[in-house]
N, C-alpha and C positions, 0 to 999 in steps of 0.2 A: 789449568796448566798443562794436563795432557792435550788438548786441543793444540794449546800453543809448539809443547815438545812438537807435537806431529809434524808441522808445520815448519821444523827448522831451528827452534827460537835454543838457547841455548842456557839462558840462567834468565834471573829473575831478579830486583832489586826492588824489592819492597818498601815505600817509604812511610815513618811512622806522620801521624796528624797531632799524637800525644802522649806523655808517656804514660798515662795508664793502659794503652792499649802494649807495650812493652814484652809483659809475657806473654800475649798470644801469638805476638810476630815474633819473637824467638821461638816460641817451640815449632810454628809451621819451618821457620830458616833450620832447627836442627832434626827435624821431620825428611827433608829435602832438600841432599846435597846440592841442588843448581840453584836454592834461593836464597839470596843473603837481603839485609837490609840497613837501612838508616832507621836511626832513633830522634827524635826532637818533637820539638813543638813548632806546629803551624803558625802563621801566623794570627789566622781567622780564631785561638787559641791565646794566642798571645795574653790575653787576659787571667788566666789560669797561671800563668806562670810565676811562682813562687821563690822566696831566698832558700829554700831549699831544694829546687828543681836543678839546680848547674851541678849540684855534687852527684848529686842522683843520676844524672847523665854521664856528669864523667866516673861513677861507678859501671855503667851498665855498657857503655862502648867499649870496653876491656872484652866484654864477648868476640869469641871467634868471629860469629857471624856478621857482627856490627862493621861494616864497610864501610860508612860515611855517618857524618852528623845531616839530620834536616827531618823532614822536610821544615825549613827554617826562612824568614824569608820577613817582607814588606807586602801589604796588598790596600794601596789604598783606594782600592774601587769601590768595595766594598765596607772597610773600614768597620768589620766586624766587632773587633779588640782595637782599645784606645792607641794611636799610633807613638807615644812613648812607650805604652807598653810594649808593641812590637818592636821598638827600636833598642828598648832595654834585653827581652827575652833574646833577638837576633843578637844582638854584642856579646850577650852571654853564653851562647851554644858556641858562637865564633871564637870566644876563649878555649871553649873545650875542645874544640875540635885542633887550634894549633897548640895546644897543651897535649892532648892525645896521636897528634900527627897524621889526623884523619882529615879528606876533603868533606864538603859539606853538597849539598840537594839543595838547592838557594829556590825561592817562590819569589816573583816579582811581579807586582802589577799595578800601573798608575805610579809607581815610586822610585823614578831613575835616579832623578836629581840627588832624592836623600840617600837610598841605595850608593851612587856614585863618593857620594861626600862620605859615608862610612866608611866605602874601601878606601879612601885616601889616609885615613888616618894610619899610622904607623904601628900602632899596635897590629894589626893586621894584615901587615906584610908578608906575602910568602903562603896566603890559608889560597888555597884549590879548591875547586870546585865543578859541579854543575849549575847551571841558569837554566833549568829546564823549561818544559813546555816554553821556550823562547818564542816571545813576539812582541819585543821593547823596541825592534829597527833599530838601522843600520848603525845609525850617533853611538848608540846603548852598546851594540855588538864590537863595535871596533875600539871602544874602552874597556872591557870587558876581557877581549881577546888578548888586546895588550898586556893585561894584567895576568896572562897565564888561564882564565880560565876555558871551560868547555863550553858549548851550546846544545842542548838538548831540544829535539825538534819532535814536534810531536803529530797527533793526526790533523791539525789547524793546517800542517803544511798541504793536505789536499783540499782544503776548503775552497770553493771559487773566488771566495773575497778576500784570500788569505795573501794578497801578492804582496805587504808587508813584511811575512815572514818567511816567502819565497825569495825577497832581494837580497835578505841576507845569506841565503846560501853563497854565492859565486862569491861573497867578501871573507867568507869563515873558510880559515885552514880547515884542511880536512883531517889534519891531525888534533883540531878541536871538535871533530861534530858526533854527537852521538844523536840516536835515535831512540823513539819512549813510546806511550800509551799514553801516559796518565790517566789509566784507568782507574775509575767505570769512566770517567769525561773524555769526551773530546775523542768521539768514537771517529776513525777517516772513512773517506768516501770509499766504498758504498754502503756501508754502515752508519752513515752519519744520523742521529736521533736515535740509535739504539744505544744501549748499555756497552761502555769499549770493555773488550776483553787483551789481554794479555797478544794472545797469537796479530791481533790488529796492525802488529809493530811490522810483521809482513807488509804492510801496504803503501808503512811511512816510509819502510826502507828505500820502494820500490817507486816510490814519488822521489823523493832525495836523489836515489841515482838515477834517474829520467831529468830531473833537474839540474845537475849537475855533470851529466854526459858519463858517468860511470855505468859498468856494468852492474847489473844487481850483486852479483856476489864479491863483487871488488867491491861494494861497498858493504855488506854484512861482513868482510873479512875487517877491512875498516873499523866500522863500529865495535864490531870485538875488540880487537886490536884497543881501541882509544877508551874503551869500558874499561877494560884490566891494566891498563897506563893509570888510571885516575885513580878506580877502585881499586890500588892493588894489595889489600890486603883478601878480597878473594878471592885470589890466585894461591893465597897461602892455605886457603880451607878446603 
């Protein structure tokens, strides 16, 4: 984190994979005013997930710190956790989060269609979010966008074979884009195959506004800007 401070970076958004890991991400977020976090279950996870896990979450996002519900999500690449159970744990964090009034960290991968068909249900109407590390293409982006939410881009955006999730830049408002790590993965160029760290987000940024004809700092003003729109409870901390 001091590397990244150095470097410009400004806050930190932590996302959980489970909630037993819970109090160790709250105490590092009340350790250090610029890092706040989400709480949930992955969905590589999803199998873990218990009729006692929804209460537990909507007790523990009551924390100052808890900025969003996730990292929460569909991954059927992989298909870690049986995919009812991901679809049951994702519907159920998605309760908490518009019962709590908090956006959510969304994981998506291989699963638009079902993804898609979930947000159409109406119980659902109105939940925000991020779609991070984005790279579902343009179809995915521009249902998505409709729907209110964000695009979180990550260091794929400087991959040579990433033109995928470069085409959706020029279609995503730029009042939707943010910029991430998803550290340790998915380290940008010229770091690629090492461990991502945090400060890395310098380099997405700096792809993103070369791609999109912005200045670098019009666009980290940006990204701030569209970080504390979504996240904005911390702004209150």
């Amino acid at each position: 984190m001091e590397d990244a401070r150095s470097r410009g970076v400004g806050g930190f958004l932590v996302p959980a994979l489970r909630l037993e890991e819970a109090d160790s991400i709250l105490s590092l977020c009340h350790r250090e005013a610029d890092v706040w976090c989400a709480l949930g279950v992955h969905p590589h996870e999803a199998d873990s997930w218990t009729a006692g896990h929804q209460k537990k979450l909507s007790d523990l996002v009551g924390d100052p710190k808890v900025v969003a519900v996730g990292e929460c999500g569909l991954d059927f690449h992989y298909d870690l956790s049986d995919r009812r159970a991901q679809q049951r744990a994702l519907r159920e964090q998605w309760e908490v989060a518009l019962e709590c009034r908090l956006p959510v960290v969304v994981h998506n991968r291989d699963s638009n269609d079902v993804m898609l068909d979930i947000l159409q249900e109406s119980c659902f109407e109105g939940l925000e979010g991020d779609f991070h590390s984005f790279a579902g293409g343009v179809e995915m982006a521009t249902n998505l966008i409709g729907k209110g939410f964000f695009l979180g881009f990550s260091g794929m955006v400087t991959f040579n074979r990433a033109d995928n999730v470069r085409e959706v830049l020029p279609q995503t408002p730029p009042s939707r884009i943010l910029v991430e790590t998803d550290t340790p993965y998915l380290a940008p160029v010229p770091f690629r195959g090492k461990p991502s760290r945090p400060g890395h987000v310098i380099e997405v940024a700096r792809r993103v506004a070369d791609e999109l004809g912005l200045g670098y700092e019009d666009l980290c003003e940006l990204s701030s800007r569209n970080f504390y729109r979504l996240f904005s409870k911390a702004g209150n901390c």
